[in-house]
C-alpha positions as CSV (number, residue, x, y, z in Angstrom):
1,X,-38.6,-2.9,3.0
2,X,-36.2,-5.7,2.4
3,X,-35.2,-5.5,-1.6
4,X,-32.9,-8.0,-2.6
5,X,-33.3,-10.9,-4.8
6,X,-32.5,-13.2,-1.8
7,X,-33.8,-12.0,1.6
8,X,-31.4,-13.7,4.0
9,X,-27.9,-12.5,4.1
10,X,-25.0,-14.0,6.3
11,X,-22.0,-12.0,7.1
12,X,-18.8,-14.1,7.7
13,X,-16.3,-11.9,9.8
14,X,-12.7,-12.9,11.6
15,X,-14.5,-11.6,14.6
16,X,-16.6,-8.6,16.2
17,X,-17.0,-5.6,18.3
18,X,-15.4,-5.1,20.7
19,X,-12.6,-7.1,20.1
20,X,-10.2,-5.2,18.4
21,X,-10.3,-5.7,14.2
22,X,-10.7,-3.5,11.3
23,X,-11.9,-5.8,8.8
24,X,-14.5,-6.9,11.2
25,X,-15.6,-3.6,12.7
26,X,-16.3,-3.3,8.7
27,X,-18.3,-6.5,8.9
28,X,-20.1,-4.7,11.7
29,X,-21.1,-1.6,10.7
30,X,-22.2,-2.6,7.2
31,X,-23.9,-5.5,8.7
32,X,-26.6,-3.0,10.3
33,X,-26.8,-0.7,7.3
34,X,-27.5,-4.0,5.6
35,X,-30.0,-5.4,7.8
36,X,-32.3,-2.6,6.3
37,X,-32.7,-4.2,2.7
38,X,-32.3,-7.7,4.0
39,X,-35.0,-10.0,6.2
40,X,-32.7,-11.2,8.3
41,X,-28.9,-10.6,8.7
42,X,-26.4,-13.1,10.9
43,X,-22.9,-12.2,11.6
44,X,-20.6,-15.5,11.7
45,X,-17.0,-15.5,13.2
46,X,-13.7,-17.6,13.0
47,X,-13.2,-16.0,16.7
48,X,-16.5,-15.1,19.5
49,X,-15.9,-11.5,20.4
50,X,-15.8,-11.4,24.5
51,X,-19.6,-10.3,25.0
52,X,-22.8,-11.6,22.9
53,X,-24.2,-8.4,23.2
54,X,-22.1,-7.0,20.7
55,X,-24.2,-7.4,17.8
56,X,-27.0,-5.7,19.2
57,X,-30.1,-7.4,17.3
58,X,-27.6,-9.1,14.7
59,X,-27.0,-12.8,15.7
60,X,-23.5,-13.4,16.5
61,X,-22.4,-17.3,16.3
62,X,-19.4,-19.2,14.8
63,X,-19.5,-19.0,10.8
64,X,-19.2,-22.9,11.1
65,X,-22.3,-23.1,12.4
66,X,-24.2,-20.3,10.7
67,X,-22.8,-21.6,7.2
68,X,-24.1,-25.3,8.0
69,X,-27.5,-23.9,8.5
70,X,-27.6,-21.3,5.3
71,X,-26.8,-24.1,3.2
72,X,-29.7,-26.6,4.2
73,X,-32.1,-23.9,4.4
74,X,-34.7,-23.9,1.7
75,X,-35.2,-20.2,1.6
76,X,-32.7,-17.8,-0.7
77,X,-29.7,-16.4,1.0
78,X,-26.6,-14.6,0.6
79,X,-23.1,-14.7,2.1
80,X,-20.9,-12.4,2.1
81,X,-17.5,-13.2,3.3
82,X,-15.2,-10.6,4.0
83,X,-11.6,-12.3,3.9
84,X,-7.7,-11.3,5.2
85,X,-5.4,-13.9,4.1
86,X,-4.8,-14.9,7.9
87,X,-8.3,-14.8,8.9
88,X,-9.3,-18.3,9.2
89,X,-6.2,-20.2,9.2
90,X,-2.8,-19.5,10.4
91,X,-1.4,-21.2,7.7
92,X,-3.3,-19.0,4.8
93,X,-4.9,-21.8,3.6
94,X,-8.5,-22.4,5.4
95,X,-9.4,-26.0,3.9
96,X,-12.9,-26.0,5.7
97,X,-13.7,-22.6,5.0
98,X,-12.9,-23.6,1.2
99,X,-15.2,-27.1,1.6
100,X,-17.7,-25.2,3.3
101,X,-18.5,-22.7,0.8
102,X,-18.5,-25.4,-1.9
103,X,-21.0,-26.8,-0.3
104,X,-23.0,-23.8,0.1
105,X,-22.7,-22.5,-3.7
106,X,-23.8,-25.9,-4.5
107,X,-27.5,-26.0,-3.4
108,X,-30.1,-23.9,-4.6
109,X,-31.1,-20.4,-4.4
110,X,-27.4,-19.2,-2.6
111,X,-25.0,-16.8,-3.5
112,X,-21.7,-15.9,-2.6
113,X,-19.8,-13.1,-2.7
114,X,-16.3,-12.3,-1.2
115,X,-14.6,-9.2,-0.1
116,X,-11.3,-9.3,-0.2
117,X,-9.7,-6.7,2.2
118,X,-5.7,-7.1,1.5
119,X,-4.3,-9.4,-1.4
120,X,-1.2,-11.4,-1.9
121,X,2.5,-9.7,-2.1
122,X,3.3,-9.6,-5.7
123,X,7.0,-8.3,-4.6
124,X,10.1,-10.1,-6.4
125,X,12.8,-11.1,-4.2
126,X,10.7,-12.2,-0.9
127,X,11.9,-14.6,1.3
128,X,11.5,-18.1,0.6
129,X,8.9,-18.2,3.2
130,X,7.2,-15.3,2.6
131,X,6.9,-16.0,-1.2
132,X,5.4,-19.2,0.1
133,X,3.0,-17.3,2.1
134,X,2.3,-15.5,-0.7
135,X,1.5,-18.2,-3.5
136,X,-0.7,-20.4,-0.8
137,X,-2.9,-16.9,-0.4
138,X,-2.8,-16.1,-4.2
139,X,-4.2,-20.0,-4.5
140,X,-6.5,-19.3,-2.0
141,X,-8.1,-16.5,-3.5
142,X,-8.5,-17.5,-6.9
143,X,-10.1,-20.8,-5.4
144,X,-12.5,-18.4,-3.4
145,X,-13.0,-15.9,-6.3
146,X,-14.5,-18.7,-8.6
147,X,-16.7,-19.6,-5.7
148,X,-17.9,-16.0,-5.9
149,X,-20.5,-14.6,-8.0
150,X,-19.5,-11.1,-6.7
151,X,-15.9,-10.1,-5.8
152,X,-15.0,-6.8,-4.3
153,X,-11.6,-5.5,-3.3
154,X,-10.8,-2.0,-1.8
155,X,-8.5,-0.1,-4.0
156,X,-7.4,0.0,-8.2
157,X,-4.3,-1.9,-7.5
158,X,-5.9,-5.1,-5.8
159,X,-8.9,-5.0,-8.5
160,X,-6.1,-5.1,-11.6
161,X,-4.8,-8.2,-9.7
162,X,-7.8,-9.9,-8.9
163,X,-9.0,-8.8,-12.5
164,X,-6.0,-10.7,-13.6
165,X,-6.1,-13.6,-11.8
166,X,-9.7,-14.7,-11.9
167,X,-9.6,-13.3,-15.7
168,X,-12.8,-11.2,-15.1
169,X,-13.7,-7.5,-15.7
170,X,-16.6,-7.4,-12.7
171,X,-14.5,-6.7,-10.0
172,X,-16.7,-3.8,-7.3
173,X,-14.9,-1.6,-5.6
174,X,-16.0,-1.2,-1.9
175,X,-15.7,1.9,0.1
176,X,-14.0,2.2,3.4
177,X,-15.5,4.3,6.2
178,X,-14.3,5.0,9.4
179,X,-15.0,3.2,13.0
180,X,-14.0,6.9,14.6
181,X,-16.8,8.9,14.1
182,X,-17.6,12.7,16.2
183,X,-21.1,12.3,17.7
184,X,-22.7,14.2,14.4
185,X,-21.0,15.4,11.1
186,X,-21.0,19.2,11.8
187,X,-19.3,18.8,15.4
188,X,-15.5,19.0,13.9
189,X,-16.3,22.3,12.1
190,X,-17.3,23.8,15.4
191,X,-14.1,22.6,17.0
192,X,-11.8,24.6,18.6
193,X,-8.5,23.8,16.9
194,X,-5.3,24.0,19.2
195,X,-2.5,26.6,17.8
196,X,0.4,24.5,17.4
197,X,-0.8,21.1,18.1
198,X,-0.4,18.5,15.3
199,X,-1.7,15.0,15.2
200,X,-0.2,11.8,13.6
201,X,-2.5,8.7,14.3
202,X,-2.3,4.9,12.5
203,X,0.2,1.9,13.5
204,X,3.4,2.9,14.5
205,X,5.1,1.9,11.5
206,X,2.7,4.5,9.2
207,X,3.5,7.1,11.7
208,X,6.3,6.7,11.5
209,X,6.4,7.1,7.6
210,X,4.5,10.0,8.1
211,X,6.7,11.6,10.1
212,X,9.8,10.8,7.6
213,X,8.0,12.1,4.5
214,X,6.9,15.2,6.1
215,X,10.4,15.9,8.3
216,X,11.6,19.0,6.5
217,X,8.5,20.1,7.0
218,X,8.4,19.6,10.6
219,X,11.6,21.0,11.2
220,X,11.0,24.3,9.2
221,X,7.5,24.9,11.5
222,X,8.8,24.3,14.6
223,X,12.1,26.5,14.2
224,X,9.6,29.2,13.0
225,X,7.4,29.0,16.1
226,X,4.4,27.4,13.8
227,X,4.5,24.1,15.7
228,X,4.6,23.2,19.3
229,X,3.8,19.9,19.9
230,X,2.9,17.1,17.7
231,X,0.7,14.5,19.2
232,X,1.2,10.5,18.1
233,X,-2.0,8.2,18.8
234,X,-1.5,4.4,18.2
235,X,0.7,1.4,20.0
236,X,3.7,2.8,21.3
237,X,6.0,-0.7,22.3
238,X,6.8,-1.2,19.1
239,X,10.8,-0.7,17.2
240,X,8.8,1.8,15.3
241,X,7.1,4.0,18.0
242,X,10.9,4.3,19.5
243,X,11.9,5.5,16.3
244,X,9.5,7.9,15.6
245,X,10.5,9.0,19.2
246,X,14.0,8.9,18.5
247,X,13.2,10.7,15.3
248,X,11.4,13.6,16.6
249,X,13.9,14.1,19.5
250,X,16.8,14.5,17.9
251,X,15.5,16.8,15.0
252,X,13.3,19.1,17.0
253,X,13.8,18.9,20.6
254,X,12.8,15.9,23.2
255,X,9.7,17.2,24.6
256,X,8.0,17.9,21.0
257,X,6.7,14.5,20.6
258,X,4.3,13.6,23.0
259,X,3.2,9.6,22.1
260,X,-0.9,9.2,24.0
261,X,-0.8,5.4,23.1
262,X,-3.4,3.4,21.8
263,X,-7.1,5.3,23.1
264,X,-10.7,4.6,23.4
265,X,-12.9,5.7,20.2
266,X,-14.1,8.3,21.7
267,X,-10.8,9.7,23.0
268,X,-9.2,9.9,20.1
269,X,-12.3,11.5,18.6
270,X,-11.8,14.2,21.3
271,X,-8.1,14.5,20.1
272,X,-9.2,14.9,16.7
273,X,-11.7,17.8,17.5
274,X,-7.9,19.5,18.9
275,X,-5.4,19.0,16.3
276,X,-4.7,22.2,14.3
277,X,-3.4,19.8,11.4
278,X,-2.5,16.0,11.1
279,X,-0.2,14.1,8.9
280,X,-0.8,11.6,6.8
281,X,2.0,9.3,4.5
282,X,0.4,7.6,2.5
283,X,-0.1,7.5,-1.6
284,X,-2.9,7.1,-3.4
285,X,-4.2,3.5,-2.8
286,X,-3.1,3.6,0.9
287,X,-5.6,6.8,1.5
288,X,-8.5,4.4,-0.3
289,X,-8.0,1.8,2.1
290,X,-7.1,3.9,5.5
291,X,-9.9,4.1,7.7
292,X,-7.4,6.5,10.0
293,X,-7.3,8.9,7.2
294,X,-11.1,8.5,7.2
295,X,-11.4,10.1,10.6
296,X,-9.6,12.7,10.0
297,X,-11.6,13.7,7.3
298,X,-15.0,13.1,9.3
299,X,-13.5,15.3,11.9
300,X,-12.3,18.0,9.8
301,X,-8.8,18.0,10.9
302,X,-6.7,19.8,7.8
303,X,-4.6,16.9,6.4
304,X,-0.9,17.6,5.3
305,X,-0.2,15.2,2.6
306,X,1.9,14.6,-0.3
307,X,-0.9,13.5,-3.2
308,X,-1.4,14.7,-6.5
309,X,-4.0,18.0,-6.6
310,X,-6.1,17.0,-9.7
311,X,-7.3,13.2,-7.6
312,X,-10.7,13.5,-7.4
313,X,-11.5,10.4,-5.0
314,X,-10.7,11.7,-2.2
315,X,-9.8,15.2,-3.5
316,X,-6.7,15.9,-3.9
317,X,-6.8,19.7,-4.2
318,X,-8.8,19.9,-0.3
319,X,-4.9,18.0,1.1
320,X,-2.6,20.5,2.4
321,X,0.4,19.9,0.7
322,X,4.1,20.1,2.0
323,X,5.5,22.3,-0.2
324,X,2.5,24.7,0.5
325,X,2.7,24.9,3.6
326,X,6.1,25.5,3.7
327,X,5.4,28.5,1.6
328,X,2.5,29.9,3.6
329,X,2.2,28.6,7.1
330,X,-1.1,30.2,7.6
331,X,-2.7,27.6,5.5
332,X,-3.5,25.2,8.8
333,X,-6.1,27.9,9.6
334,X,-6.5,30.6,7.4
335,X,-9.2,31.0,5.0
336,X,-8.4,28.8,2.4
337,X,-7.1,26.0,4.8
338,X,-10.6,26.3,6.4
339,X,-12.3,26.1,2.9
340,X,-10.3,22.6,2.1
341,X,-11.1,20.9,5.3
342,X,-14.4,22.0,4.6
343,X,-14.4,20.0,1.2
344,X,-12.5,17.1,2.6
345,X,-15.1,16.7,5.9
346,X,-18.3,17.1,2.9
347,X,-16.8,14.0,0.7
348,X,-15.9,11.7,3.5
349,X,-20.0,12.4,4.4
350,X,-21.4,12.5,0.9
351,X,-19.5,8.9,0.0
352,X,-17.7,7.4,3.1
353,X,-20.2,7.3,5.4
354,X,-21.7,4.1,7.0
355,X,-25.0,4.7,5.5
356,X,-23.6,5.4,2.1
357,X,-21.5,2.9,2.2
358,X,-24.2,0.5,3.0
359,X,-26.2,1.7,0.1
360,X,-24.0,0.9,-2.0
361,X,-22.7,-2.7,-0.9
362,X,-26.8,-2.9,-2.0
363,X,-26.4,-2.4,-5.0
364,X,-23.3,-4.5,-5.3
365,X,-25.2,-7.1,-4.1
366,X,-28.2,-6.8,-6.2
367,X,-26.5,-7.5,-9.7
368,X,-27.2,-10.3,-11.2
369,X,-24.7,-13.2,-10.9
């Protein structure tokens, strides 16, 4: 039964299934978790996806429209806009989207609440158009954060920014799942695992990253006989994919790396299920945000990563770390290796699943504003 102080939520999403779009693939999926506490829940897009039947029993129409509507409608309701600084204007600055949600928090019994995927670069030293790009989306947000009654970012180092810049302390942190899912939880601890076969899976520029940080590890199992053949999923005509060819070539041989492209779901789920071991490069706040890494944890593939062991979210001590590795090659699939992929594959289902996620955008969205 629908819980919520207001019982109509609207969902405002760059796009939808199936195009192609993390951020609204998030929208998506939470959008049906959400339609169980909610009356009625609309999706509303800057872009149509290709077919109306994506949404299954969620209307799908341009936010425009669906905005207009929620704001002269006399019943409560909720947006919740989940926001890229690109999304809605190639310019970073989406003047209509800004008016729009004026309007909106303006009339009675309506609340707003913004999820903000990626922030501004905070870097020194950018180039004059970039550090332009970067104050018009910092300007942006804090416009669209005041708007807000609820704000939620992904990670610790966005919330100590948007904690700075809208000078609150109330900034949620939302959980990211994964959009590559086996066809139930247990099937990646039946898998048969490939001796030999590795996996590194993202955009090619985090591969590629991967594959750098974890080189001398690389080199050191394939001289012993450890590896064989290290599998790359993700776009592959790219400067970066022809590096991490390039890369892999001339350190371990040119038949090593063997690059599958950019796959179905369901293809690269099957890949997953394979992989003896998979690589990720990425630190702390980049695992919080990765819904690659997220896979690979709900498939159970052992994860060989560079993180600090006493991390508790995820755990640090279930990674497989270089240096261990190196020491004990047996650790892809002995034992203990098996007892850490079996505590990475329970937390990504105890608190990075769809339907725990969706719980607890609930309660996010049920404190008081």
């Amino acid at each position: 039964m629908p819980n919520l102080s207001n019982n109509r939520l609207l969902i405002i999403t760059p796009t939808a299934p199936p195009e192609v779009c993390g951020v609204s693939d998030y929208a998506y999926q939470t959008a049906q978790e959400l339609a169980k506490f909610y009356d009625t829940v609309t999706i509303g897009v800057e872009r149509m996806p290709s077919t109306s039947e994506s949404g299954g029993n969620i209307k799908i129409a341009r936010w425009q429209q669906l905005l207009a509507q929620a704001t002269i409608n006399s019943e409560s309701y909720d947006v919740l806009l989940n926001y890229t600084p690109n999304s809605y204007a190639k310019t970073g600055l989406p003047v209509n989207l800004l008016l729009a949600l004026r309007r909106f928090a303006k009339a009675k019994h309506k609340r707003v609440f913004v999820f903000f995927h990626e922030t501004w670069n905070g870097s020194p030293n950018q180039p004059l158009h970039h550090a332009l790009r970067s104050k018009i989306t910092r300007w942006t947000m804090h416009r669209i954060g005041k708007l807000a009654g609820g704000v939620a970012v992904v990670n610790a180092e966005q919330q100590h920014k948007l904690k700075q810049l809208l000078q609150r302390d109330d900034i949620w942190l939302n959980a990211i799942g994964s959009n590559i899912l086996p066809s139930s939880p247990e099937v990646g601890l039946k898998s048969a695992r490939k001796s030999g076969s590795w996996l590194v899976f993202g955009l090619s520029h985090t591969r590629l990253w991967a594959i750098e940080a974890h080189l001398p590890l690389l080199q050191a199992m394939y001289k012993q006989g450890v590896l064989h053949c290290i599998y790359s999923i993700g776009p592959v005509n790219t400067t970066y994919a022809c590096q991490e060819s390039e890369l892999i070539a001339s350190h371990l041989g040119p038949n090593v790396l063997v690059q599958l492209g950019s796959l179905e779901p369901a293809e690269v789920s099957k890949q997953m299920l394979k992989a003896e071991a998979a690589l990720v490069g990425l630190n702390i706040d980049g695992l919080k945000k990765s819904g690659t890494f997220a896979a690979l944890a709900a498939h159970a593939v052992p994860i060989i990563c560079e993180v600090d062991a006493t991390l508790d979210q995820p755990p640090g001590a279930a990674f497989l770390h270089p240096a261990e590795v190196l020491a004990d090659p047996t650790l892809v699939s002995n034992s203990e290796g098996e007892r850490r992929r079996r505590q990475m594959h329970a937390w990504f289902w105890s608190t990075r699943s769809w339907d725990t996620i969706g719980k607890a955008m609930k309660i996010w969205l049920q404190e008081p504003i």
